[in-house]
C-alpha positions, 0 to 999 in steps of 0.5 A: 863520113866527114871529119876536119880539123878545126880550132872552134867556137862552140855553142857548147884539201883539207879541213884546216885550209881557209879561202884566203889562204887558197885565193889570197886577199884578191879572193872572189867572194864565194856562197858557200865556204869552200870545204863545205862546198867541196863535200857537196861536191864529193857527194854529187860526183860520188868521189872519196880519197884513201888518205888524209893526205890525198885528200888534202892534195884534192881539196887543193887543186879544188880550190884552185880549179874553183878560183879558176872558174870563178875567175873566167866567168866575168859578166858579159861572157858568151858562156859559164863555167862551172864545176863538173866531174873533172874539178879535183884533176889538175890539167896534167891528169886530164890531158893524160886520162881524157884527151889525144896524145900528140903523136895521135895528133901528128898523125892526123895527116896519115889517117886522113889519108886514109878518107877521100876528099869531100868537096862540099863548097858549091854555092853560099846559099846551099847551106841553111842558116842553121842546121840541128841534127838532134831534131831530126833524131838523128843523134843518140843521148850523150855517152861517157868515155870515162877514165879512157882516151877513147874520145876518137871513137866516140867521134866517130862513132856519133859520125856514123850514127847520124849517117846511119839514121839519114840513110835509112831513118833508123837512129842506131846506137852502136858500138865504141868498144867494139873500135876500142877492142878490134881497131888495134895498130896503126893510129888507134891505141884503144884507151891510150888514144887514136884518130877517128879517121883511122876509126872510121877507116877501119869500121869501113874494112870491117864491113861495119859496126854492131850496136852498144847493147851487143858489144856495150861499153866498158871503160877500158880495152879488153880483148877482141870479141871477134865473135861480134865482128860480123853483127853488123848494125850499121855499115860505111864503105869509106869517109871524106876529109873536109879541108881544114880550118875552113868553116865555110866547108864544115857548114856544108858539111854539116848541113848534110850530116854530122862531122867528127872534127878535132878541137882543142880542149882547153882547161876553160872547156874543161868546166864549161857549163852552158852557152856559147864557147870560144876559146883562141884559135891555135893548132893545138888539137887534143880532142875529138868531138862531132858537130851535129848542128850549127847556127846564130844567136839572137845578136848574130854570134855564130855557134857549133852545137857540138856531141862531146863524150863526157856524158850528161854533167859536162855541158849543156846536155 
């Protein structure tokens, strides 16, 4: 197994308000009027609030994460934005619910100790051009974590996965809950966050992983179902860090497998819908994500293609 760290380019309210009194009188024009558009957007999320005031407060931040959306997708961008599952939350919430915590993070260093040290430089022409894990079947569909901090497992999970497959020709889904349930200590804290290195670490000690129908996933940590511990569907004896911010050794990387990295989850990724991302590169890592392929654009622009666990209305599934 490899994981890094890495900043990356990824080739991924109420009835009575008016848009000027949201957006002000440099408003984007918008299609539709925004409270209709936010009712259509609660019938395609299947999102209802308990009272008019909640409502009220959702329509708000709505509005403001549409102006947001609107405002990024300037023409000649490498990317869209565009309203998905998260577009009622402010970013607070979103970090608090989906994201790793900082102390998750800071621990970066411990868990990655607990893998060897991959060296995968060798020689520039080693690495293909582009690299694309999902055509060789190799990546399972995308999940959902849901409204849990369990985006370490499903990292690294997705990790396993492609190994899986490349070592024995069987694409295998297996198990997040089971690492949400049992990896219990240390850098892992179920929902409330972890470290996919840590993950892996203990999937390796544990002899390995069951698959998603035997153990399949809930949402939330329950208790250990020890019973499921020796249903072993797909094994690793250990992983290997790749150096951070080195990309050069990622693309090797990733030429031989798919790898859990690290990346900031900005609140522009939050929305993203299709195309190439790029954020600024900074060292604020909130959440794991695996890189199961990487290549160019027809204008040279190079790209990660990257598995997320925000399941199918996020992206560019």
């Amino acid at each position: 197994m490899a994981t890094a760290s890495a900043s990356l380019a990824i080739a991924l309210l109420f009835a009575s308000f008016l848009a000027g009194t949201v957006f002000g009188d440099d408003a984007i024009p918008l299609p539709i009027p925004l409270l209709e558009r936010f009712h259509a957007w609660q019938a395609e999320y299947n999102r209802t609030y308990a009272t008019p005031e909640e409502f009220q407060y959702r329509f708000k931040i709505y509005c403001e994460n549409v102006k947001f959306i609107e405002t990024m997708n300037r023409p000649g961008n490498s990317y869209e934005l565009g309203e998905n599952q998260f577009t009622d939350l402010t970013q607070e919430e979103f970090e608090d619910t989906y994201l790793m915590k900082l102390d998750e993070v800071a621990s970066a260093p411990e868990a990655m100790g607990q893998l060897g040290t991959m060296n995968v430089m060798g020689n520039a022409d080693e690495a293909p051009n582009s690299v694309d894990w999902r055509t060789k079947g190799a990546v399972t569909p995308v999940k959902n974590q849901q409204h849990c901090g369990s985006c370490w497992a499903f990292a690294a999970v997705a990790s396993i996965e492609g190994v899986h497959k490349i070592n024995t020709g069987r694409l295998v889904s297996l198990s997040e809950q089971e690492i949400v349930d049992c990896d219990r200590g240390g850098n892992d804290h179920g929902c409330h966050g972890g470290h996919p290195s840590s993950a892996m670490a203990w999937v390796a000690r544990n002899g390995g992983l069951t698959t998603e129908s035997d153990y399949p996933y809930v949402g939330r940590q329950g208790q250990c179902r020890r019973d499921k511990l020796g249903h072993h569907a797909a094994t690793i004896r250990g992983g290997w860090a790749v150096q951070r911010n080195n990309e050069a050794m990622l693309e090797r990387a990733v030429a031989r497998q798919p790898v859990t990295v690290l990346i900031n989850a900005s609140r522009a990724f939050k929305s993203y819908k299709r195309g190439v991302f790029s954020g600024p590169c900074n060292t604020s890592l909130n959440h794991a994500v695996t890189v199961v392929g990487y290549g160019a654009d027809t204008g040279g622009r190079k790209y990660w293609i990257v598995k997320n666990s925000w399941g199918q209305t996020w992206g560019d599934t």
